[in-house]
C-alpha positions as CSV (number, residue, x, y, z in Angstrom):
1,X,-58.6,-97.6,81.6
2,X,-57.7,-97.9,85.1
3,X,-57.4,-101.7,86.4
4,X,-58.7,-100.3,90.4
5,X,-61.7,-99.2,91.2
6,X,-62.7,-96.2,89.4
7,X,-62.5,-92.7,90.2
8,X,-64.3,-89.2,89.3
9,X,-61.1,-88.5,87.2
10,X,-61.7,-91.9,85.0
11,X,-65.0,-90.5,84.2
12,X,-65.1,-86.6,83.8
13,X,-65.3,-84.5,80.9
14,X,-62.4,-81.9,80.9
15,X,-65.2,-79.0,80.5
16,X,-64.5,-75.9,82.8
17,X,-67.2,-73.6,82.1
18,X,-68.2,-71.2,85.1
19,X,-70.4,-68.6,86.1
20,X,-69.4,-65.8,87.4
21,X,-70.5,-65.4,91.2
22,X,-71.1,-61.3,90.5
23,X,-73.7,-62.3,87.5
24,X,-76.6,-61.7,87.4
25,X,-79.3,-64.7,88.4
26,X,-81.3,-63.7,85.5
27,X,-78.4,-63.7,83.2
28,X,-76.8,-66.8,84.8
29,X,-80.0,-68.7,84.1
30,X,-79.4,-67.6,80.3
31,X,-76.1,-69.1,79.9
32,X,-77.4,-72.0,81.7
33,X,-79.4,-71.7,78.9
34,X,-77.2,-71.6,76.4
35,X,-75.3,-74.4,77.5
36,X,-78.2,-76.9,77.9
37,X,-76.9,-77.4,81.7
38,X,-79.3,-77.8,84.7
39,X,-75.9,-77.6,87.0
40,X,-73.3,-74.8,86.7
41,X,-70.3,-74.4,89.2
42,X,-69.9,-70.7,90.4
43,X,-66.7,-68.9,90.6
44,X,-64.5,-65.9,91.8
45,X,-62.8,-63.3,89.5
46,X,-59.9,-65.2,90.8
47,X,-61.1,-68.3,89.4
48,X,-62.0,-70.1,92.6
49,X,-64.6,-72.3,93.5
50,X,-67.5,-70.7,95.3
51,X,-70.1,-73.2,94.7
52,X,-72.8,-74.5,92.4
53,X,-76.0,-73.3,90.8
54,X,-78.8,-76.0,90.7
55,X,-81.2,-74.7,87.7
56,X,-84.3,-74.8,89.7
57,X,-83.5,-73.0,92.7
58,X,-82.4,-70.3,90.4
59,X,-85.9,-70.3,88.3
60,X,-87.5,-70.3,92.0
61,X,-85.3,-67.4,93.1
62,X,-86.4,-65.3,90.1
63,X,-90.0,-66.3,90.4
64,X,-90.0,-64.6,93.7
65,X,-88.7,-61.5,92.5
66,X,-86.1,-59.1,92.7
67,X,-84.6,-60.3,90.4
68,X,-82.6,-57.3,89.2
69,X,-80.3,-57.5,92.1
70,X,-79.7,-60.9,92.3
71,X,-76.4,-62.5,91.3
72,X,-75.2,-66.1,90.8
73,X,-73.5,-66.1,94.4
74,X,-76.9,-65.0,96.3
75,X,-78.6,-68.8,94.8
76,X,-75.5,-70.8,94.7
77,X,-74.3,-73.5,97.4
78,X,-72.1,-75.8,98.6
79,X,-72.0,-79.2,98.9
80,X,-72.9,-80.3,95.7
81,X,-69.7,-80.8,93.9
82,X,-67.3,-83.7,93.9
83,X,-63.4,-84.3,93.5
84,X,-61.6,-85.9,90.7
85,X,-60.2,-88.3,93.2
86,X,-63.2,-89.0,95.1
87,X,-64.6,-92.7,94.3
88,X,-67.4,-92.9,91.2
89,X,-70.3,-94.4,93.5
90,X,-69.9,-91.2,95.2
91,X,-70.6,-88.8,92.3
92,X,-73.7,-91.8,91.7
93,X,-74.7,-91.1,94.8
94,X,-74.8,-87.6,95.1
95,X,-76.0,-87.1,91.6
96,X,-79.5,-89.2,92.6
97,X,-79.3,-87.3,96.2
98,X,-79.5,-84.0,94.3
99,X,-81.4,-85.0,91.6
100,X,-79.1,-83.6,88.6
101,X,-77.8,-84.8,85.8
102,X,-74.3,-83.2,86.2
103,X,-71.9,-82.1,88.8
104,X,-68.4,-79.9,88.9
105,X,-65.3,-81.5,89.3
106,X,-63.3,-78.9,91.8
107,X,-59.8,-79.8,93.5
108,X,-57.4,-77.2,95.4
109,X,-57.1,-75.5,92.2
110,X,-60.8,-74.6,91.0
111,X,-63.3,-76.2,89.0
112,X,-61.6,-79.2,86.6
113,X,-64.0,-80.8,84.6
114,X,-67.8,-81.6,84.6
115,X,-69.4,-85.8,85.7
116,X,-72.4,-86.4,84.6
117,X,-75.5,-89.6,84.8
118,X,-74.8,-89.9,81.2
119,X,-70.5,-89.7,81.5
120,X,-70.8,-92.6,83.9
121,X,-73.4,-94.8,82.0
122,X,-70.8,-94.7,79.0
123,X,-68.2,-95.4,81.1
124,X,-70.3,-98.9,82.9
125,X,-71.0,-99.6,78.9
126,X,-67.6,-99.2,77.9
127,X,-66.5,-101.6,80.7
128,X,-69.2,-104.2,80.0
129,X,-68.5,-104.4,76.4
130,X,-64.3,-103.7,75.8
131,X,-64.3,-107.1,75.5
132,X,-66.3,-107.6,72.3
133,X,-64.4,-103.9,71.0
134,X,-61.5,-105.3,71.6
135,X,-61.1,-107.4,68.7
136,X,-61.7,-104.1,66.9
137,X,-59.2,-101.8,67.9
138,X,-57.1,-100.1,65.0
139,X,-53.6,-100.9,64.8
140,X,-51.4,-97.8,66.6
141,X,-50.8,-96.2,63.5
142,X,-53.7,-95.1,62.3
143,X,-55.0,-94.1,66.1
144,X,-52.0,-91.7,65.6
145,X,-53.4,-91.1,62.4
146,X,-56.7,-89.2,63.5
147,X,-55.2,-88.6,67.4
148,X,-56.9,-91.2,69.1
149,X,-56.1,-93.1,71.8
150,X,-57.6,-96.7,72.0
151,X,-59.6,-95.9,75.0
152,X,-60.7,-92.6,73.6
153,X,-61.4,-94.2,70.4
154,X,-64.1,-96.7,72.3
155,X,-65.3,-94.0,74.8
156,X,-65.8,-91.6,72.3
157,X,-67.9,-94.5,70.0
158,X,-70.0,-95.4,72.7
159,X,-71.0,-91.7,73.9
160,X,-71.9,-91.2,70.2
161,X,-74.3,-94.2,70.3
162,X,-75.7,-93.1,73.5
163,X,-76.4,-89.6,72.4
164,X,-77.5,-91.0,69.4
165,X,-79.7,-93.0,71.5
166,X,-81.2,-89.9,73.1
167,X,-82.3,-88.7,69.6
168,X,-83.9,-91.6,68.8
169,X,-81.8,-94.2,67.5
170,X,-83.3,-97.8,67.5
171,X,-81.2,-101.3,67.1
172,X,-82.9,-101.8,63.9
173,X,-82.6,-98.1,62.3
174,X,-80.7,-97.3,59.0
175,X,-78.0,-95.1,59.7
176,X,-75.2,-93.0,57.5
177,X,-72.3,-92.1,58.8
178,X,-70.4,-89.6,56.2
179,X,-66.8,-88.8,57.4
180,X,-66.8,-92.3,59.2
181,X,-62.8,-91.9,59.7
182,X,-61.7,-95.3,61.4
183,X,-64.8,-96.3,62.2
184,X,-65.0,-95.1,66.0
185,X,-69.0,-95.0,65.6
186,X,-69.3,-98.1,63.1
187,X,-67.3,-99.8,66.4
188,X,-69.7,-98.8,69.0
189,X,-72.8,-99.4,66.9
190,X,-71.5,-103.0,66.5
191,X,-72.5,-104.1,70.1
192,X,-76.3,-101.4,69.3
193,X,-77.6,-102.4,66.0
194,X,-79.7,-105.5,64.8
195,X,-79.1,-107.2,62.4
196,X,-82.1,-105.8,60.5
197,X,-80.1,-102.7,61.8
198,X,-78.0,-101.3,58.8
199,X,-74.3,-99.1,58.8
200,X,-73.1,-97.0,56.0
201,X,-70.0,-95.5,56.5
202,X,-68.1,-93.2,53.9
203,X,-64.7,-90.8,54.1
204,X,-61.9,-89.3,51.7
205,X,-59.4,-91.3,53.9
206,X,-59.2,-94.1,51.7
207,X,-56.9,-96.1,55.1
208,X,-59.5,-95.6,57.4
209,X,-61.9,-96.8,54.5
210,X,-59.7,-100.1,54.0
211,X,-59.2,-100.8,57.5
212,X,-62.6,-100.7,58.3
213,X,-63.6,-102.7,55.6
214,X,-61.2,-105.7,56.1
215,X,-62.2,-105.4,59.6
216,X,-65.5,-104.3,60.6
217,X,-67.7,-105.9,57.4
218,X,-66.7,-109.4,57.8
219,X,-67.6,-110.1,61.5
220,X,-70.3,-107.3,61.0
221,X,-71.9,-107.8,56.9
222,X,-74.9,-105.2,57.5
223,X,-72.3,-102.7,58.2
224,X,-70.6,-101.9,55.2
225,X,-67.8,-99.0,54.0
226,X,-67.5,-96.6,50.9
227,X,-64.3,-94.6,49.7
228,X,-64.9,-91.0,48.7
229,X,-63.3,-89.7,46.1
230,X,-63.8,-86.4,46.9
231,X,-60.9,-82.9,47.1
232,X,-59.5,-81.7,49.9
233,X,-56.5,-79.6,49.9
234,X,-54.7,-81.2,53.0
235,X,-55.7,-85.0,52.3
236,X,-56.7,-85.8,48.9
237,X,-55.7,-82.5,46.4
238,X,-55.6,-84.9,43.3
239,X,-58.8,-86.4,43.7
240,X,-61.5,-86.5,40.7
241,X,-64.5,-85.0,42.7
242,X,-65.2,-81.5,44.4
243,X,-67.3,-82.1,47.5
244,X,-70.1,-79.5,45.7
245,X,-69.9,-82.3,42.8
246,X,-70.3,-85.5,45.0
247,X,-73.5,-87.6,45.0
248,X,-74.2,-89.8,47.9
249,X,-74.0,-93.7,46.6
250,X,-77.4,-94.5,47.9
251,X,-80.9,-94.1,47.2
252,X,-83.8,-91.9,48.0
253,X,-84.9,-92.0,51.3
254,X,-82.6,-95.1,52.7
255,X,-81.3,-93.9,56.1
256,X,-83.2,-93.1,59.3
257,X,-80.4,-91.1,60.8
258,X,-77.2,-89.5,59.3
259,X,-74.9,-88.2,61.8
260,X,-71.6,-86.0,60.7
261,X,-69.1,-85.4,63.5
262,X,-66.7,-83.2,62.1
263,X,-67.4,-83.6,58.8
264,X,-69.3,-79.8,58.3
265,X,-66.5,-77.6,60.2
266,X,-63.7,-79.1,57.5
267,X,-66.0,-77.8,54.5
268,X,-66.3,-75.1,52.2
269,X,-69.9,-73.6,51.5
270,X,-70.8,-75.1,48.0
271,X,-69.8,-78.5,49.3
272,X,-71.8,-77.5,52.7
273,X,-75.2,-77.3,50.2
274,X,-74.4,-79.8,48.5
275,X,-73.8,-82.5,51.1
276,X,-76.8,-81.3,53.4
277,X,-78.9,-81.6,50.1
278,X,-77.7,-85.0,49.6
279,X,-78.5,-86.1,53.7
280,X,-82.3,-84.6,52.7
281,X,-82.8,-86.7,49.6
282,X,-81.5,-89.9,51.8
283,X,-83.2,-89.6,54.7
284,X,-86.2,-91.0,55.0
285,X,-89.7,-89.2,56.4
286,X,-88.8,-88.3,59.8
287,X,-85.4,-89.2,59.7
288,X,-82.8,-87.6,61.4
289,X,-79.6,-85.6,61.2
290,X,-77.2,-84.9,63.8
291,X,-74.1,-82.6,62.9
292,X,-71.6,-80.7,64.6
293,X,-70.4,-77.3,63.7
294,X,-68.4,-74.1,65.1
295,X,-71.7,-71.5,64.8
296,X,-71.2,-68.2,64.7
297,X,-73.2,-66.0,66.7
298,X,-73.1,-62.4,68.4
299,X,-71.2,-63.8,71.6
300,X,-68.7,-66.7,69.5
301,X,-67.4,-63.5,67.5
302,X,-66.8,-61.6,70.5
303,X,-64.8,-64.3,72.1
304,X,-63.5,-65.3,68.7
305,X,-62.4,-61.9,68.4
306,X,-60.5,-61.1,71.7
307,X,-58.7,-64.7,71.7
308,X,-55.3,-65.5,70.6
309,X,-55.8,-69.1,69.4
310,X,-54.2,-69.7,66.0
311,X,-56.6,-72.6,65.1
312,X,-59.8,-70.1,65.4
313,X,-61.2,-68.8,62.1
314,X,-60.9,-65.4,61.9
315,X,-60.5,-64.4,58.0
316,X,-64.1,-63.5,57.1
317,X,-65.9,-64.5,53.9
318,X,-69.2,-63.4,55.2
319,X,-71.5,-66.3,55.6
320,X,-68.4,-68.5,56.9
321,X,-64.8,-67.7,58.6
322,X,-61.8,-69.3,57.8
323,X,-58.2,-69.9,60.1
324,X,-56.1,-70.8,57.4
325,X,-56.3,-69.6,53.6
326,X,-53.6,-72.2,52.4
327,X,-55.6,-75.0,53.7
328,X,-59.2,-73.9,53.9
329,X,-60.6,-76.7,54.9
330,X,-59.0,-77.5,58.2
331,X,-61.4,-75.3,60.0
332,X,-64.8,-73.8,58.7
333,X,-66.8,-71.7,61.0
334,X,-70.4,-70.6,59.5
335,X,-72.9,-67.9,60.9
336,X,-75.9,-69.7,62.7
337,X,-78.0,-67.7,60.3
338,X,-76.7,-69.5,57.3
339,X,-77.2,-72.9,58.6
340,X,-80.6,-72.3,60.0
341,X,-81.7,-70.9,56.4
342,X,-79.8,-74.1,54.5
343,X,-82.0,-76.2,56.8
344,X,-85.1,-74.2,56.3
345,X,-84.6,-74.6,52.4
346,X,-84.5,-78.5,52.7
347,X,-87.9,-78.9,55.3
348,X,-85.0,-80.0,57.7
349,X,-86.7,-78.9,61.2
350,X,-83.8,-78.3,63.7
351,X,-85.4,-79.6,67.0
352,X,-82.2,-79.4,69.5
353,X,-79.2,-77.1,69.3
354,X,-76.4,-77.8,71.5
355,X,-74.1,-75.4,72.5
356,X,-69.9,-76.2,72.6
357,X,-67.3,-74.2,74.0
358,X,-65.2,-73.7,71.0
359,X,-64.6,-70.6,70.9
360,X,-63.9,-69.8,74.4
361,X,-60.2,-72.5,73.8
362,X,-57.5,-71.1,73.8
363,X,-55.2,-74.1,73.5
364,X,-54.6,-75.6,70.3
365,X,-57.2,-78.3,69.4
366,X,-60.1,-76.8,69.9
367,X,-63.3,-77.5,72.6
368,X,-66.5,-79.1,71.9
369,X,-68.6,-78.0,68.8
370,X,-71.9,-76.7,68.3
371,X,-74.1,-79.6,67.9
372,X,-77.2,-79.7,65.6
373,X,-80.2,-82.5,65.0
374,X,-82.6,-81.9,63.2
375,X,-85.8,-84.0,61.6
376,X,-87.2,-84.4,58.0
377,X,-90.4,-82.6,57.4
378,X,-93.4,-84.5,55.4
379,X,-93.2,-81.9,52.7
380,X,-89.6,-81.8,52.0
381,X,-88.1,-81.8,48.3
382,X,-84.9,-82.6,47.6
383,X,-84.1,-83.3,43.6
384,X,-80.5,-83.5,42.9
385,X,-78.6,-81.0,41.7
């Protein structure tokens, strides 16, 4: 983090999604839409910054008709986008004069990333409590380990609790974290949780694991972590247990939340069932899950197909996709109408579905994923198998 007074570009997320000024407003306010975003920047074919589309004034344009000749840059305007350079009470301010949650992030060169209410509330919270984290920050070696940066590392922890937050999470819920890697949530949820609050944490890195465990549990004893001994091809080809084999070490209905970032797009489907039927039998009535995932859909196999990124799944097994047959698990894709019937099968009601920008990357890591939460129904039944 910066040590002088911060800026847009301390804040921002990277994201550089557009609309396209010739759209059409009705179609605009789809991808809008899609992307769950009440503030969309609007640009040339040439990629330049026209201006922004404000959600409302679109739905009021479209109200008053015409709205088969309407396009994105009839409803659009300027003035309500900020610079990556331009002080953070700025963006504040102009975020409560507009009443919007997000803004573009435009310099000479186009639009550069997104700020957002909830971007600079993690960023005040990462501030007021670095100095409690502190003490838990990973040695270097393992932040190279799973390509974190120590400031990532906290930022990221701390938006998880806050979007967790947003779900529903309270200081004294249950919560399971499967694929807890180094701990990046467990961290966050340190400075959240109660200590009627409880943290289970589990991965197949058994490093992360031992870190954690030597260094998390004994300032923190109601959060507590669990080696898997489960198969991977990458990380762990001689372990004992296949993930479709695996049984969660925990009881029936323990956990108020289980969240999985990254856990579902790095498996195969029989340990897919197997682990969501597992999160069903643990979660209690009403409990939650949150998951991310790269979903298939019409419009992520059209841009799937007509990229060039090496990392994107393109061998198809028919429910799921694969990039790389020598090491299947390093990136799973599966059709949204796979998941949805999984979660159908288990009484697990999906109640939000958050759309990433995966498949529109073209770099090598790729974007945000598809993010799923979804609630136990009072009927479910979930025996193990």
């Amino acid at each position: 983090m910066t040590s002088t007074a911060p800026t847009v570009r301390d804040v921002m997320s990277a994201t550089r999604i557009s609309l396209d000024a010739r759209q059409p407003l009705n179609e605009s306010v789809e991808e809008m839409k899609l992307h769950g975003l009440r503030t969309m920047a609007v640009t040339d074919a040439d990629g330049s910054f026209k201006g922004v589309l404000l959600w409302r004034e679109a739905e009021a344009a479209l109200s008053r008709g015409s709205q088969n000749s309407l396009t994105a840059a009839d409803v659009c305007r300027t003035g309500v986008a900020i610079g990556p350079d331009d002080p953070l009470p700025e963006a504040q301010a102009l975020l409560e004069r507009e009443q919007v949650g997000s803004l573009p992030v435009v310099d000479a060169g186009g639009v550069v990333g997104v700020v957002s209410k909830n971007l600079i509330a993690t960023h005040r919270e990462l501030m007021s409590q670095r100095g409690a984290l502190e003490e838990l920050r990973p040695p270097d070696d393992l932040l190279d380990r799973y390509r974190h940066t120590a400031d990532s590392f906290f930022e990221t922890g701390i938006a998880g609790v806050a979007t967790l937050r947003h779900f529903g999470l309270q200081p004294g819920h249950h919560i399971l974290d499967p694929g807890c890697g180094l701990g990046r949530l467990a961290v966050a949820l340190t400075q959240y949780l109660s200590p009627e609050g409880r943290y289970e944490g589990f991965d197949v890195f058994r490093e992360g694991i031992e870190w954690c465990s030597h260094a998390i549990t004994p300032r923190y004893p109601n959060f507590r972590f669990t080696h898997a001994d489960v198969m991977t091809t990458r990380e762990a080809p001689d372990a004992e247990t296949q993930s479709e084999d695996y049984t969660f070490p925990y009881g029936d209905e323990e956990f108020d939340f289980v969240v999985l970032i990254s856990v579902f797009t790095h498996m195969l489907p029989e340990g897919f069932d197997r682990y969501l039927s597992e999160i069903a039998r643990v979660l209690k009535q009403d409990g939650r899950v949150m998951a991310s995932f790269f979903l298939l859909t019409d419009e992520t196999l059209g841009q799937l197909d007509a990229g060039q990124n090496p990392q994107q799944p393109l061998h198809d097994f028919g429910d799921h996709r694969l990039a790389d047959l020598k090491f299947p698990e390093d990136t799973v894709a599966y059709r949204e109408s796979h998941v949805r019937s999984l979660f159908e099968r288990l009484d697990l009601e999906i109640v939000e579905l958050i759309r990433g920008d995966w498949a529109t990357k073209d770099h090598p890591r790729l974007g945000r994923q598809d993010v799923i939460v979804a609630r136990k129904g009072p009927e479910v039944d979930s025996p193990r198998t």
